[in-house]
N, C-alpha and C positions, 0 to 999 in steps of 0.2 A: 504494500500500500504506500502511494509517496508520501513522502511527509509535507506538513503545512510549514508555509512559513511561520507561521506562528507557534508552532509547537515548539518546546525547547528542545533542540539536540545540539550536542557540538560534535559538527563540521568533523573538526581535529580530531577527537577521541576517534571517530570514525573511522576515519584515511589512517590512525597511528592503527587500529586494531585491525583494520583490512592489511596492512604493509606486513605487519609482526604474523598476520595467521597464511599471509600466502606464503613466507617466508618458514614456517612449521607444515605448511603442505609440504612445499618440497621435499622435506624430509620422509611424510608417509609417502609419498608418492616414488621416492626412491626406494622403499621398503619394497611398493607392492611390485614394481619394477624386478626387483632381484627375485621374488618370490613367482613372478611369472618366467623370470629367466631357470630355474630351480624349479622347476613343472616337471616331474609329482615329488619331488623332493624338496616341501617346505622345513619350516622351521618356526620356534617361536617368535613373537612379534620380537622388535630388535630395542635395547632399551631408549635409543636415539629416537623412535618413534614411538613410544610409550609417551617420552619426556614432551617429545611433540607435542601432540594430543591433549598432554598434561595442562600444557601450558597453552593453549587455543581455549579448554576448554575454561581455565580458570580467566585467562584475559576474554573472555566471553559474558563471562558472569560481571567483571570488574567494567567493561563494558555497556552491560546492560542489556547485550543482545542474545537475549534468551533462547531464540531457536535455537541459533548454535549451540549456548551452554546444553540446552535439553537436547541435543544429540551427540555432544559429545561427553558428557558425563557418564552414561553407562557404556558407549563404546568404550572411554579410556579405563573403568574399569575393568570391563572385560580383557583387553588388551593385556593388563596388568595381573588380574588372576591366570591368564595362557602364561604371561612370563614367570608368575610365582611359580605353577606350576611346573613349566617344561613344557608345554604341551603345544604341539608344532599346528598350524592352522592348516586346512585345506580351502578346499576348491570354495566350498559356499562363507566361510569367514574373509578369503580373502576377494569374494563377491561383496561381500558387507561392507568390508574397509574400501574399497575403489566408492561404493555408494558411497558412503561418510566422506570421504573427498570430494569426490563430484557435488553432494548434497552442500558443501559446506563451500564448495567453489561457486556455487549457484546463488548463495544467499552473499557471499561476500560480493558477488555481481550485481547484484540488489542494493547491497550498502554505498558500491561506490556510484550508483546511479541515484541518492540520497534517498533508498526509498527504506522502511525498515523490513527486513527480511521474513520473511514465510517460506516454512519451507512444507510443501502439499503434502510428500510423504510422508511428514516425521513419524506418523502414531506407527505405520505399516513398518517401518524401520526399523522402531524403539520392539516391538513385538519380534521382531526376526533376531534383535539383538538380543534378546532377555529367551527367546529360545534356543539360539546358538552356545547361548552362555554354559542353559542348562545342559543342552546335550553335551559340550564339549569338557566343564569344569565342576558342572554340578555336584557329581559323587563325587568329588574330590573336596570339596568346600565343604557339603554336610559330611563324610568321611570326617572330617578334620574335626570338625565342630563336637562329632558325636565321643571323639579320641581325645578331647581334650580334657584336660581340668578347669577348675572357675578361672576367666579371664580375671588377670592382672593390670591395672591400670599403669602404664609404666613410668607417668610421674609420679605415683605413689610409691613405686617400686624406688625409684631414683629417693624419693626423700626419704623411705623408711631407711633405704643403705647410707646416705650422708648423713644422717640423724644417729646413727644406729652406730656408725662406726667414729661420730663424733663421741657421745655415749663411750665406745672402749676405750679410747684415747685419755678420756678424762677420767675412767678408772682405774685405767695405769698408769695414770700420773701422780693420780692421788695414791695409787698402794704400794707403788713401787718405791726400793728406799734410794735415799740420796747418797750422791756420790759423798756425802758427809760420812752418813751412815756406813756406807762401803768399805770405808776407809779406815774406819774405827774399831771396824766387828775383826780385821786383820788382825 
């Protein structure tokens, strides 16, 4: 839809978040590049293109432009639990990530023609991605969850160990004797 003059958008933000996201295509597009050069011998997404993604998806939000964020959120998740895992993509994920390019080339096409972006497919996408997900990482994620014990919060973790080894430090300061002492029991 174009935008009104009168609406508030900046111009800048704009062109700065179109420049930095064509600039992170390039990088999945190189990804999907080697992985069609590497037909039927893929591999997991590469972490240059995770990082991509990463960052599209979070200058999307910072942005304001939502379509994008809302298709690149659970992509780059996805993306991320294939690399946590190991688990090499095929034919129909790396049909997904060319769409998520293309989709996201389409809407930055929109942005620099000042209009704010829609992107027609997203819901048909966001559903191919969340059942890609499952077939390819699901058992592995509930697996994981079912194998674990209570999550730990890791600033928590982090303060109870500097808290906790502050605590010994100051007990063996205070029981341990002094070189006075040391010297005297001689």
């Amino acid at each position: 839809m174009p935008v009104d003059d009168d609406d508030d958008i900046d111009v800048q933000l704009w062109e700065i978040f179109g420049a930095e996201s064509e600039s992170h295509l390039i990088v999945v597009r190189e990804y999907i590049a080697q992985m069609e050069a590497a037909r039927p011998f893929f591999e997991p997404p590469s972490d240059a293109m995770q990082r991509a993604m990463h960052t599209i998806k979070g200058s999307a939000y910072m942005a304001e432009i939502t379509p994008i964020a809302h298709l690149m959120t659970p992509m780059e998740l996805f993306v991320k639990d294939l690399r946590a895992y190991q688990v090499n993509i095929d034919e129909d994920i790396l049909q997904l990530m060319k769409d998520s390019a293309s989709y996201t080339e389409d809407a930055l096409e929109q942005l620099s023609r000042l209009m704010y972006p829609t992107i027609e497919k997203l819901d048909l996408f966001l559903a191919r991605v969340a059942e890609l997900r499952e077939r390819s990482v699901g058992h592995l994620i509930k697996h994981e969850d079912e194998n674990t014990g209570p999550k730990v919060d890791p600033a928590f973790l982090e303060l109870l160990m500097n808290e906790g080894m502050n605590l010994l430090l100051d007990c063996l300061l205070y029981t341990s004797p002094s070189p006075r002492d040391l010297s005297t029991s001689r």
